[in-house]
C-alpha angles and dihedrals in degrees: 000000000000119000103185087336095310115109116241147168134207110251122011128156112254117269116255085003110070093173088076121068111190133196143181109268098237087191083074111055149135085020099046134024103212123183107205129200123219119195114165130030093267092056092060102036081053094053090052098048088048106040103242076134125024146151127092100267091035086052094048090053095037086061099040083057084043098058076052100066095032076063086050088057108038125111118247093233105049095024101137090047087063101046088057094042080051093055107048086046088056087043088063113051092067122022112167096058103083085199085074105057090034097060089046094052087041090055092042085056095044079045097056091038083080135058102202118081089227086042092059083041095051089045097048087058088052100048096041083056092052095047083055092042093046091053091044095049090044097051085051087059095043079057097056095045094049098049091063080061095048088047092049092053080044098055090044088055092041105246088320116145119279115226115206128178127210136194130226110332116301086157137127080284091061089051143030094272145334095018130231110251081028101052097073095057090039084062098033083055106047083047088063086255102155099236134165125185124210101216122203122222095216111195145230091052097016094222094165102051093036102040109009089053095036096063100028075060088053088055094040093241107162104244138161118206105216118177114268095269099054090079089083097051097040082053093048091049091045102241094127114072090180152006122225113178130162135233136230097182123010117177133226091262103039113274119137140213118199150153104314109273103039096104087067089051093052085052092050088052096046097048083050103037091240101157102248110207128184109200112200136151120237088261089077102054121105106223089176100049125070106188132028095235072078102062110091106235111221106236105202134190124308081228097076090048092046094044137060128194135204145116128309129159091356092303136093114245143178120227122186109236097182131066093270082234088063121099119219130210120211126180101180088212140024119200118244115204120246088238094068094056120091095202151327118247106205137172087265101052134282123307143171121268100257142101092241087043092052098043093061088070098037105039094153089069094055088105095055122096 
């Protein structure tokens, strides 16, 4: 997507210097676009724990460059000991997002697949590129299936403008381009489709009002940030036509895990018959898990709760909201059941939340769980 008119995604190995894999610092943004450069496997665990990248597909692609240069760095005679040390230590920065275990098996097996140690290194950067290219691909065709929706709601109001709201950022920044909930109005909009986003600010991180408005800004898509709880009442006074969410972890029969507070906006839609819509590539699907009770929540520090950040006198600074004797609570995700969602739109096309729905468009995956 644009960043100030030049086109960017969000990880890439650098040009003409393949042993640095640089991304955009998401802990900076909206003030400042900083481009960041990760050279070891620490750099990029690290980038991963402390949110410099997120997002389920980013975080998939962020571990799949990171396998890479953990094969830069590992010792010739205990190489395979490493890899696997490398990829327990990636497992375990993020665990709710399912992107993230799935690129680094998928790295160990290319791995294995060679015998030469500059054989496995030279694998594990193809195959990081193809994990990038993949997501990027998929997101593209969430896009195209979800634009037929947003035209559908379009022809209904006449050519009126067709408000959608959004939760957290599952945008081009949560993945390596384009987005999931955000590729259909990327598209919508580029067809001349009159579209607006309420965007919600979704604390703690504020991931909507920081990241979501900041790039639907860079692409010039009309949006309006409100604070997390305005979403009931926009939906009451019918000012939402429709919900697009995104998903870190779905299971095999529906079920979604998603950024903490989504679950309250699938009940609001449901008490006001707003269409509620998770769009997710397969990546993020959990053949192996059932129900979402399943799915571990990731419980982050009471410091994100307790501080805001933003910008004050040209610089980024952090501000204590909280009496400092106050403990937080913060769960990163809630699970949403399959029975509040109206539908997932895949790569493959749009189906119902359910195991037998999914499974239509992914037959080949009826033996798993």
């Amino acid at each position: 997507m644009n960043v100030n008119g030049r086109r960017y995604r969000t990880i890439w190995a650098r040009p003409g210097h393949d042993k640095v894999i640089q991304v955009i610092d998401q802990r900076q943004l909206p003030h400042k676009f900083v481009v960041e450069d990760l050279k070891s496997l620490d750099d990029v665990a690290r980038a991963i724990k402390e949110m410099h990248v997120r997002g389920a597909g980013l975080i998939g692609a962020a571990a799949g460059f990171g396998m890479y240069l953990a094969a830069l760095e590992a010792p010739k005679h205990r190489f395979d000991d490493f890899m696997l040390m490398a990829a327990e230590k990636l497992k375990g920065t993020r665990p709710t997002a399912v992107n993230l275990a799935v690129s680094v098996e998928r790295q160990l097996k290319a791995m294995a697949a060679v015998s030469s140690t500059g054989g496995k290194i030279s694998a594990a950067l193809e195959t990081a590129k193809e994990i990038a290219d993949e997501d990027s691909d998929y997101c593209m065709r969430i896009g195209e299936h979800g634009l037929k929706m947003i035209r559908d709601i379009s022809k209904k109001k006449k050519g009126k403008v067709v408000n959608i709201l959004t939760h957290c950022n599952a945008g081009w920044l949560a993945f390596v381009d384009y987005g999931s909930a955000t590729a259909p109005i990327y598209l919508a909009f580029g067809k001349g489709i009159k579209v607006h986003v309420w965007v919600d600010e979704t604390r703690p991180w504020n991931q909507g009002s920081r990241l979501t408005a900041w790039e639907l800004g860079q692409q010039g898509i009309p949006h309006t940030v409100i604070a997390d709880n305005t979403g009931g009442h926009l939906m009451q006074s019918g000012l939402v036509d429709l919900v697009i969410v995104g998903s870190d972890r779905t299971t095999r029969t529906g079920d979604v895990a998603n950024k903490i507070g989504t679950y309250l906006k699938a009940l609001a839609a449901k008490d006001n018959n707003v269409p509620f819509y998770v769009a997710l590539p397969s990546s993020s699907i959990d053949w192996n898990t059932r129900s979402g009770s399943d799915i571990p929540i990731e419980q982050r520090g009471e410091e994100e709760v307790k501080f805001a950040q933003g910008l004050s006198d040209g610089k980024i600074r952090k501000i204590l909201l909280t009496p400092s004797s106050s403990r937080a609570a913060n769960y990163g995700f809630d699970v949403t059941p399959a029975r509040l969602v109206t539908g997932l739109i895949t790569e493959r096309g749009i189906c119902q939340a359910s195991e037998k729905g999914i499974l239509k468009l992914f037959p080949e995956r009826g033996g798993n769980g």
